[in-house]
PDB file of N, CA, C and O in Angstrom, chain B, residues numbered from 101:
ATOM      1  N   UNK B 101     -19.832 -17.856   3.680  1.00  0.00           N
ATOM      2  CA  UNK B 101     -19.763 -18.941   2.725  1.00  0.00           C
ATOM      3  C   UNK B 101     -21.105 -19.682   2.756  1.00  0.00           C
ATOM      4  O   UNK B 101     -21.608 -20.175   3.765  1.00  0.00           O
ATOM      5  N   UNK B 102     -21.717 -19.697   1.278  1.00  0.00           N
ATOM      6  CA  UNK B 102     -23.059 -20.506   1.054  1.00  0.00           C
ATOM      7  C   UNK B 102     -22.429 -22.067   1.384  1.00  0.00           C
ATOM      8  O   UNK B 102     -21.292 -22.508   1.221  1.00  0.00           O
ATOM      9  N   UNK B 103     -23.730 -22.733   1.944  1.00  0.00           N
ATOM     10  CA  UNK B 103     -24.163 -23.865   1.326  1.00  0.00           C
ATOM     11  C   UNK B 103     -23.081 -25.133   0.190  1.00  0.00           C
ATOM     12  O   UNK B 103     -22.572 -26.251   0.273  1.00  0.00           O
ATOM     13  N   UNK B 104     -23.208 -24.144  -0.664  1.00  0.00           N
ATOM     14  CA  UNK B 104     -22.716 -24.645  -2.077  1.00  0.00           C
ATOM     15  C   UNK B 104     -21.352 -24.552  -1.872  1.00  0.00           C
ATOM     16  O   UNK B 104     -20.621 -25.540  -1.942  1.00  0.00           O
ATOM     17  N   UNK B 105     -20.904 -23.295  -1.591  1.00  0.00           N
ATOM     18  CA  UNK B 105     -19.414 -23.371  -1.638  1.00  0.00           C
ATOM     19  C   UNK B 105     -18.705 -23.748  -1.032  1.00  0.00           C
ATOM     20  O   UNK B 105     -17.512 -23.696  -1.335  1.00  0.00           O
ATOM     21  N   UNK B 106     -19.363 -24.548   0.617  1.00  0.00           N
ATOM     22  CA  UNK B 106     -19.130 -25.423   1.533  1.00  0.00           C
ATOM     23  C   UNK B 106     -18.720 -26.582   0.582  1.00  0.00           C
ATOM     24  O   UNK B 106     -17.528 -26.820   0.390  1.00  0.00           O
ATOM     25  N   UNK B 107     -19.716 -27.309  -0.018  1.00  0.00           N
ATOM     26  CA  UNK B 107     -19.575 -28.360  -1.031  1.00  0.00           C
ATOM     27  C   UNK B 107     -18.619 -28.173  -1.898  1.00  0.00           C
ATOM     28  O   UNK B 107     -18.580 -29.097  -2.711  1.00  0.00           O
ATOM     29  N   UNK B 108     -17.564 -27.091  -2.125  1.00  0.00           N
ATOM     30  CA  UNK B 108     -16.932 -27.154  -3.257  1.00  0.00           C
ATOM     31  C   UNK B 108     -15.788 -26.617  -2.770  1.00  0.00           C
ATOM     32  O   UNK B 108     -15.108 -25.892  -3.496  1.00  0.00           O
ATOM     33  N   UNK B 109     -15.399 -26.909  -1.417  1.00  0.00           N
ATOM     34  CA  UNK B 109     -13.945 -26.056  -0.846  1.00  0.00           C
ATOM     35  C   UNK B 109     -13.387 -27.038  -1.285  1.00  0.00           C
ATOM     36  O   UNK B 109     -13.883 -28.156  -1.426  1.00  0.00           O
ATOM     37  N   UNK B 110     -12.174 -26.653  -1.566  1.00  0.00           N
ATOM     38  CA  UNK B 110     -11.053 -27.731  -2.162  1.00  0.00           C
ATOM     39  C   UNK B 110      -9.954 -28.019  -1.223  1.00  0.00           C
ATOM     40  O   UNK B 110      -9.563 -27.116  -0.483  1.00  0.00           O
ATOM     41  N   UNK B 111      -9.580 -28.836  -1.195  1.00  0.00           N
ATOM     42  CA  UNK B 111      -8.790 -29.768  -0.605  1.00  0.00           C
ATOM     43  C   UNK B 111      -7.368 -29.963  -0.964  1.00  0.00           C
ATOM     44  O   UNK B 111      -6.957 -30.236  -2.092  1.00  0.00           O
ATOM     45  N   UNK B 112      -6.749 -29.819  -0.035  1.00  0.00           N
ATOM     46  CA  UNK B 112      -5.160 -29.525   0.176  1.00  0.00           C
ATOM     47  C   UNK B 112      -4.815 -30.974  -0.279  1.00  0.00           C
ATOM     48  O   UNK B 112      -5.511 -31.820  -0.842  1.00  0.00           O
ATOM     49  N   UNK B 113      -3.251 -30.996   0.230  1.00  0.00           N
ATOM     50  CA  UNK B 113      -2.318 -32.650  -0.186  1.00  0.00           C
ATOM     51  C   UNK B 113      -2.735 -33.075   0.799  1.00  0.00           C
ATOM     52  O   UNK B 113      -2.567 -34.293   0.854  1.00  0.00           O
ATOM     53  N   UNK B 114      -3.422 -32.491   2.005  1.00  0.00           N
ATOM     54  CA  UNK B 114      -3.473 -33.589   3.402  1.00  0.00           C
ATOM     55  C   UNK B 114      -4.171 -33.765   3.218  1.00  0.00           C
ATOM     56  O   UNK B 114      -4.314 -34.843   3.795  1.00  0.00           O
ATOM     57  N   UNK B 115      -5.469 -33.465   2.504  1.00  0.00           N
ATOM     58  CA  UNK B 115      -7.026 -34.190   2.126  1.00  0.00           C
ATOM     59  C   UNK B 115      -7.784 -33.273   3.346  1.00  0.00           C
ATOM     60  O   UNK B 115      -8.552 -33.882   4.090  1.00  0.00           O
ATOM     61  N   UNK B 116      -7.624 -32.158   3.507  1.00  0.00           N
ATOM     62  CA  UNK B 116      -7.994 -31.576   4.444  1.00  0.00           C
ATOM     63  C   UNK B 116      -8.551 -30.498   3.934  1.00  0.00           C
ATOM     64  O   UNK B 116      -8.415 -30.628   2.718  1.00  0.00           O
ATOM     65  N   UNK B 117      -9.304 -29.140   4.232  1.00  0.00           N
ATOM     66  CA  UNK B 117      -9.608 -28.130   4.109  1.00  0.00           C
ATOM     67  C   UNK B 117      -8.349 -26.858   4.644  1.00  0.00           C
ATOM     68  O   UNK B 117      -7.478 -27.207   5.441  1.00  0.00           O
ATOM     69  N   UNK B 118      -8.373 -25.987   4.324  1.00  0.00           N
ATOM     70  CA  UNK B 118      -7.541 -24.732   4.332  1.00  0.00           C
ATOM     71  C   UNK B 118      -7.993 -24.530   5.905  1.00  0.00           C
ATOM     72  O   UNK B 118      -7.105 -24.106   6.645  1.00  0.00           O
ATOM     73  N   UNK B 119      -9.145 -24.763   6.426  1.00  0.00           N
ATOM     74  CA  UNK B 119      -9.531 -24.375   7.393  1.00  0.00           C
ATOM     75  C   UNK B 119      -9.290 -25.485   8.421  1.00  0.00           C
ATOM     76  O   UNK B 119      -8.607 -25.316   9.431  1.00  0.00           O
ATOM     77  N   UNK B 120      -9.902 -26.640   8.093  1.00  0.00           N
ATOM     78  CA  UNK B 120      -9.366 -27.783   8.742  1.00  0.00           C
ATOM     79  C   UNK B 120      -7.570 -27.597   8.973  1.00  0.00           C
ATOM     80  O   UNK B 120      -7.196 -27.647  10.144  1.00  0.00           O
ATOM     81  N   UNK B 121      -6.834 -27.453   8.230  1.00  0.00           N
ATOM     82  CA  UNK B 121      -5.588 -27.540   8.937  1.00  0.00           C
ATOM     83  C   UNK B 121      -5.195 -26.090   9.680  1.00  0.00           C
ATOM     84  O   UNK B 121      -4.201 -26.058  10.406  1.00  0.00           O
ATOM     85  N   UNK B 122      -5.769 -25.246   9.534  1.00  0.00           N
ATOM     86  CA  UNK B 122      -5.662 -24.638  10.642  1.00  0.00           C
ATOM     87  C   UNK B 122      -6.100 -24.677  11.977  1.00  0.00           C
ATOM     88  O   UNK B 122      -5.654 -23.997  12.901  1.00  0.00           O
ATOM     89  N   UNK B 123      -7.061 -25.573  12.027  1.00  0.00           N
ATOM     90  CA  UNK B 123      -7.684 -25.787  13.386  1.00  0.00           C
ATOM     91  C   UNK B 123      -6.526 -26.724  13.839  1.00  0.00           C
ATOM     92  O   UNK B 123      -6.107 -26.611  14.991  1.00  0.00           O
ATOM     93  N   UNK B 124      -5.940 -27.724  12.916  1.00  0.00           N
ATOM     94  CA  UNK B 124      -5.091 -28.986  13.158  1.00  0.00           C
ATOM     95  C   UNK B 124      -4.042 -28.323  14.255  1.00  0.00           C
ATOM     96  O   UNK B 124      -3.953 -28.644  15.440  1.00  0.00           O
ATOM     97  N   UNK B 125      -3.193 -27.212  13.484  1.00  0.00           N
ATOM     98  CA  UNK B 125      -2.363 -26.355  14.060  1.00  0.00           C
ATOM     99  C   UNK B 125      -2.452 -25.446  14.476  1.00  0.00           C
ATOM    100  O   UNK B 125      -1.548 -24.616  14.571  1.00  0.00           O
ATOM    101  N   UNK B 126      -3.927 -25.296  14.966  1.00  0.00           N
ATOM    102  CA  UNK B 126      -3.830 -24.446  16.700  1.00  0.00           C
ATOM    103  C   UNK B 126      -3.715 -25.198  17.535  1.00  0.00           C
ATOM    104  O   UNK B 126      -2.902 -25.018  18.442  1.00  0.00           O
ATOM    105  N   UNK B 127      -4.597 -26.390  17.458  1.00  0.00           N
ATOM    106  CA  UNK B 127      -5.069 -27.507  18.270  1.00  0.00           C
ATOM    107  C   UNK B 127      -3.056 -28.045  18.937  1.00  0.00           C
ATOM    108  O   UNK B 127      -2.496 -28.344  19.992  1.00  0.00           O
ATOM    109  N   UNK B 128      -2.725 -27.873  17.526  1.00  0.00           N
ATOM    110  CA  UNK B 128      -0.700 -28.937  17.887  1.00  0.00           C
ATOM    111  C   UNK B 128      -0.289 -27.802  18.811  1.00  0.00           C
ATOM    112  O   UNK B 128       0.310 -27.999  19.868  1.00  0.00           O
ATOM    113  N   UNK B 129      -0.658 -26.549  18.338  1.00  0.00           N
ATOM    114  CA  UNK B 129       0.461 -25.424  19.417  1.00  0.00           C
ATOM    115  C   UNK B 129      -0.253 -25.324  20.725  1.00  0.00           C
ATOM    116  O   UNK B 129       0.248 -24.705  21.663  1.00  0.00           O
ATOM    117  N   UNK B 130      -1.337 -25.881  20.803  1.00  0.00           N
ATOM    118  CA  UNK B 130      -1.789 -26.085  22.475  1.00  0.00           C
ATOM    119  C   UNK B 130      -2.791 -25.732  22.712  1.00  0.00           C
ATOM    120  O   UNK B 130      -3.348 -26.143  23.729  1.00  0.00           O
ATOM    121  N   UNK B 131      -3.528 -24.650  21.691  1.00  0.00           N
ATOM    122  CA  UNK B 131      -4.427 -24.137  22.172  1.00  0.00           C
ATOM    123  C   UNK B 131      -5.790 -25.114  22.207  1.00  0.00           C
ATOM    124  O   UNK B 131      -5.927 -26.051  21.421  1.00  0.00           O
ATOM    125  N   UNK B 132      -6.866 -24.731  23.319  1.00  0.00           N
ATOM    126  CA  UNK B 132      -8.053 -25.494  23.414  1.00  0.00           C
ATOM    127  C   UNK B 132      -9.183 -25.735  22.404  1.00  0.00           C
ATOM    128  O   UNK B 132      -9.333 -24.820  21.594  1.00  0.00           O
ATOM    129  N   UNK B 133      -9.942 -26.707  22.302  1.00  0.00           N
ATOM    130  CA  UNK B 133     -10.788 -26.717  20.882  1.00  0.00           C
ATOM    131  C   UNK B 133     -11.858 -25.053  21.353  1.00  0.00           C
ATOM    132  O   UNK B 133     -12.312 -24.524  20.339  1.00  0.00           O
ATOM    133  N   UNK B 134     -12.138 -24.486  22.371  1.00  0.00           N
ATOM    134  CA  UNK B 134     -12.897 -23.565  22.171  1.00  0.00           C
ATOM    135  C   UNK B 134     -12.340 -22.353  21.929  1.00  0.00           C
ATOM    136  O   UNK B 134     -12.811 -21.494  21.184  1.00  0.00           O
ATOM    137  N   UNK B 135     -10.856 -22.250  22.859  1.00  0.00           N
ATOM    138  CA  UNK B 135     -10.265 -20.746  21.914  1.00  0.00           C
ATOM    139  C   UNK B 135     -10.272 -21.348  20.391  1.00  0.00           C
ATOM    140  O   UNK B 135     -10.840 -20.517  19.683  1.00  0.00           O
ATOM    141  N   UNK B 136      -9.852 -22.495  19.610  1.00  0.00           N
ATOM    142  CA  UNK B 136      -9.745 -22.332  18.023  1.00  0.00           C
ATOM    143  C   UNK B 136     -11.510 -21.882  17.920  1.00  0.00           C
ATOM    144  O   UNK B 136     -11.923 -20.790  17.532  1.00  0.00           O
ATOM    145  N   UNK B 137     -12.137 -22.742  18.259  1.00  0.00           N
ATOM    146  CA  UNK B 137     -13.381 -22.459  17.615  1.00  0.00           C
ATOM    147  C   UNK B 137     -13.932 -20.743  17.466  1.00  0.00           C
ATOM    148  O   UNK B 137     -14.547 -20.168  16.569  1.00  0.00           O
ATOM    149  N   UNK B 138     -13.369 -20.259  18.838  1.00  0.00           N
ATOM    150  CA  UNK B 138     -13.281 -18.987  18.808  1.00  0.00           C
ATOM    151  C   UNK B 138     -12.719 -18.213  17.562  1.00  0.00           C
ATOM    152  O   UNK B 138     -13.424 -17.587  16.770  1.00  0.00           O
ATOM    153  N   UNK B 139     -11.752 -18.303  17.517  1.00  0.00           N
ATOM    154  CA  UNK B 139     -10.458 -17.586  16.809  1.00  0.00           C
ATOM    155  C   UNK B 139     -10.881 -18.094  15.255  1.00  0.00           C
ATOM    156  O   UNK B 139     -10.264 -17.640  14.291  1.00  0.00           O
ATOM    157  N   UNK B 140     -11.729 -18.846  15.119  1.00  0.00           N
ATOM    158  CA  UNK B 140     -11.902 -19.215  13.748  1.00  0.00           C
ATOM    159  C   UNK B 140     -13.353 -19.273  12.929  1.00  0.00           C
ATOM    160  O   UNK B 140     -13.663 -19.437  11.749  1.00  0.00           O
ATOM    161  N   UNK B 141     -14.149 -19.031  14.293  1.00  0.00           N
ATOM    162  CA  UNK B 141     -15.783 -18.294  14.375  1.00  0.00           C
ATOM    163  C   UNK B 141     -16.234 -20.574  13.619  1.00  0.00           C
ATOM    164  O   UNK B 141     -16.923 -20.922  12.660  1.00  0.00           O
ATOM    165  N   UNK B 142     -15.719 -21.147  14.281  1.00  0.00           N
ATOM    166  CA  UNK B 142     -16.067 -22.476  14.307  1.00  0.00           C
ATOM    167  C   UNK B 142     -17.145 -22.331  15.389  1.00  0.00           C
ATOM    168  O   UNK B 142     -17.249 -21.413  16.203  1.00  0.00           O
ATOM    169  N   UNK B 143     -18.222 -23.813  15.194  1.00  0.00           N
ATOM    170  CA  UNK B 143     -18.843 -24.444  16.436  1.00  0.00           C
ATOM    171  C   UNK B 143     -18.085 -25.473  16.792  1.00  0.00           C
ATOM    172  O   UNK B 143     -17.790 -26.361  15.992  1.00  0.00           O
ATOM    173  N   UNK B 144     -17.647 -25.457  18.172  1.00  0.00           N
ATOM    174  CA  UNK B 144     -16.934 -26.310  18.586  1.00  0.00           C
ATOM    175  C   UNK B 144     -17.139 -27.775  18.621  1.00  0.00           C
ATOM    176  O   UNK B 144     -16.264 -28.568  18.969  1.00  0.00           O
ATOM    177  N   UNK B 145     -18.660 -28.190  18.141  1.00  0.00           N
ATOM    178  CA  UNK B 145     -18.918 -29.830  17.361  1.00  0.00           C
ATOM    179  C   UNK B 145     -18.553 -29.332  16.523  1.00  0.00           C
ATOM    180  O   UNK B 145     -17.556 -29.418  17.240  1.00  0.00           O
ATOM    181  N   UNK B 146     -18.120 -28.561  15.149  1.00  0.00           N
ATOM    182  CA  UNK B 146     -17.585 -28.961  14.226  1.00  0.00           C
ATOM    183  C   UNK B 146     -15.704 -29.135  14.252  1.00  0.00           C
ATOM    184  O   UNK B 146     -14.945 -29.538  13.370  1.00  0.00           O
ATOM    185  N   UNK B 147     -15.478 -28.739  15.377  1.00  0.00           N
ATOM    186  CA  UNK B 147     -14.190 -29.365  15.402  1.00  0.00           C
ATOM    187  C   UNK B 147     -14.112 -30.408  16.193  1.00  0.00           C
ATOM    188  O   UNK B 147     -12.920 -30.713  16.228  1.00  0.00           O
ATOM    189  N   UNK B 148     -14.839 -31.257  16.970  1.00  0.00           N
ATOM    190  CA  UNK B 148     -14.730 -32.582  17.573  1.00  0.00           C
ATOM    191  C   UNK B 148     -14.991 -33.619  16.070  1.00  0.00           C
ATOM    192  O   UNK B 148     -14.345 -34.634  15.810  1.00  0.00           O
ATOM    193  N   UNK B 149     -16.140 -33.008  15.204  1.00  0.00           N
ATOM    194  CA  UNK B 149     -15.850 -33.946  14.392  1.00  0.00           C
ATOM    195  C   UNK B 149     -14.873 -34.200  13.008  1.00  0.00           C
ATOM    196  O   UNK B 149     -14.793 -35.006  12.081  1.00  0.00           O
ATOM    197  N   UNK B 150     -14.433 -33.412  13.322  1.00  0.00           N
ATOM    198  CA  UNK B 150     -13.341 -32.991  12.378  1.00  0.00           C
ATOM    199  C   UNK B 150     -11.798 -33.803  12.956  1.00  0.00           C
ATOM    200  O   UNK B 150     -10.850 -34.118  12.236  1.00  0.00           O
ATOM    201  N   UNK B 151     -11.894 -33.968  14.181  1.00  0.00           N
ATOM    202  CA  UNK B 151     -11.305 -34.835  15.229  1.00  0.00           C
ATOM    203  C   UNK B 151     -11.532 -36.149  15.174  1.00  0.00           C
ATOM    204  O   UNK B 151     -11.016 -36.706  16.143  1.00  0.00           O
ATOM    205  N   UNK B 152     -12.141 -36.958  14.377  1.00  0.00           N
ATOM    206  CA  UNK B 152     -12.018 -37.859  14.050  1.00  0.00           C
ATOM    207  C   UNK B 152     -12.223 -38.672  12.957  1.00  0.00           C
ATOM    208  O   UNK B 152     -12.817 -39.747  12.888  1.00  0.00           O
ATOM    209  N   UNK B 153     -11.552 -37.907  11.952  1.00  0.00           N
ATOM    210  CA  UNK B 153     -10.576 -37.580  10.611  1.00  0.00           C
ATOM    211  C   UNK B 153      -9.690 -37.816  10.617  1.00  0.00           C
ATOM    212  O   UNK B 153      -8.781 -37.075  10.991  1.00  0.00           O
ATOM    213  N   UNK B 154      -9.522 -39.356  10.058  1.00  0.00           N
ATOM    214  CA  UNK B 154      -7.700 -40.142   9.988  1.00  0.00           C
ATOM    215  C   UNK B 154      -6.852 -38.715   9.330  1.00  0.00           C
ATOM    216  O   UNK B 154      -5.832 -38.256   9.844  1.00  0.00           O
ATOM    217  N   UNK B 155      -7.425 -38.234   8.277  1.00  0.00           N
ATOM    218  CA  UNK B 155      -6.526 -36.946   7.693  1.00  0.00           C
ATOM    219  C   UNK B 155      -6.325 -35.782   8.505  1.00  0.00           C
ATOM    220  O   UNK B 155      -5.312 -35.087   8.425  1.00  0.00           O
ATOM    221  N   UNK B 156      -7.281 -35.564   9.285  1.00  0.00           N
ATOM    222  CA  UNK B 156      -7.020 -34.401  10.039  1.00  0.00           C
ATOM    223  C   UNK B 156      -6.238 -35.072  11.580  1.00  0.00           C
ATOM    224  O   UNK B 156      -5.623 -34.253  12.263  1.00  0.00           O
ATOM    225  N   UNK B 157      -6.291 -36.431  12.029  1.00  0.00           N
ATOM    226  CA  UNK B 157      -5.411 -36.886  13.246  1.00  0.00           C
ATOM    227  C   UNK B 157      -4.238 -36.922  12.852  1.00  0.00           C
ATOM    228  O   UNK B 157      -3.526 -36.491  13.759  1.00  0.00           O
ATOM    229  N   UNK B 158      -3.435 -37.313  11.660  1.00  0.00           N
ATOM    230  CA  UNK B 158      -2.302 -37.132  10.807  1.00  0.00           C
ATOM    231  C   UNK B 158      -1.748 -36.039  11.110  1.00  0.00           C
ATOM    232  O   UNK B 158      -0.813 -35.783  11.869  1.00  0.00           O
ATOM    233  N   UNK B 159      -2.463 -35.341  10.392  1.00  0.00           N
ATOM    234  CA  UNK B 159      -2.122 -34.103  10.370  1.00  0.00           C
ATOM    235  C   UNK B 159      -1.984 -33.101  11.363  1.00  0.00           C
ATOM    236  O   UNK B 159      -1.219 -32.158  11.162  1.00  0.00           O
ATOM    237  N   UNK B 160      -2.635 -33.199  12.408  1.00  0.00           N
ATOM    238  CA  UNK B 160      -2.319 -32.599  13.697  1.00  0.00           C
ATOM    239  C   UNK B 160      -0.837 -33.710  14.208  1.00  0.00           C
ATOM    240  O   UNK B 160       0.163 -33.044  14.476  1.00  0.00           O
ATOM    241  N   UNK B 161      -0.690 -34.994  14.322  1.00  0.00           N
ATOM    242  CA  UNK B 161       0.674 -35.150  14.580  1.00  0.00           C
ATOM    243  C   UNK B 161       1.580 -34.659  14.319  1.00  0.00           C
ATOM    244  O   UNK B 161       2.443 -34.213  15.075  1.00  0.00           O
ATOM    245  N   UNK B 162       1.518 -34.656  12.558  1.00  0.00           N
ATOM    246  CA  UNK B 162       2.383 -33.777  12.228  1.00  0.00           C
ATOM    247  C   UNK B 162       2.989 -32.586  12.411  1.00  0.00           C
ATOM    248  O   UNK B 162       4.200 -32.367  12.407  1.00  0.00           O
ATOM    249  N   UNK B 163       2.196 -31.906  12.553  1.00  0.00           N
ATOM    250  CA  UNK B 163       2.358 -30.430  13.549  1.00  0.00           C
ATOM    251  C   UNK B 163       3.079 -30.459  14.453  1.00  0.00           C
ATOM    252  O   UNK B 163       4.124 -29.809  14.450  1.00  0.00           O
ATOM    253  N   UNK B 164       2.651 -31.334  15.612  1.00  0.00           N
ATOM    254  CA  UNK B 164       2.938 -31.602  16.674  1.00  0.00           C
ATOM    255  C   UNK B 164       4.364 -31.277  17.171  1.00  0.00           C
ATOM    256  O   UNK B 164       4.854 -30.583  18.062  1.00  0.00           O
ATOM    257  N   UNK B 165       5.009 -32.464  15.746  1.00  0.00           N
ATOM    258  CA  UNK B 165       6.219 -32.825  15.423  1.00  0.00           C
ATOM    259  C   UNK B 165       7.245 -31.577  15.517  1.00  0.00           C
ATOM    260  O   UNK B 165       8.274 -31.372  16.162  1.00  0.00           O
ATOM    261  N   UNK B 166       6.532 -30.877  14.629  1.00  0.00           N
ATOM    262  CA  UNK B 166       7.300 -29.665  14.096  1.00  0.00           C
ATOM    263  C   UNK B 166       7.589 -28.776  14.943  1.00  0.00           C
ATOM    264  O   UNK B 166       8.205 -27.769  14.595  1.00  0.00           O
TER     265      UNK B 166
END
């Protein structure tokens, strides 16, 4: 994924990325931010800051829940 199409991923009802809530819900089922980052070819600063995202802290509760 360019650049550009970074800028133009669209955004779910949680105000999140397709990708962002999957990190949400690895992160709820337990797993560590470096296996997701792994498993999702993330840098693991981009999921700390993604971690402090009222939409993405939500949204990992939510999970949680479930």
């Amino acid at each position: 994924m360019n650049k550009i199409e970074q800028n133009q991923t669209i955004l779910t009802e949680s105000g999140l990325t397709p990708l962002q809530e999957q990190a949400a819900t690895l992160l709820a089922s337990g797993k560590n931010i470096s296996e997701v980052a792994e498993e999702l070819s993330l840098n693991r600063g981009t999921i700390y800051q993604w971690q402090q995202k009222i939409a993405f802290k939500c949204y990992f509760n939510l999970q949680r829940k479930e």
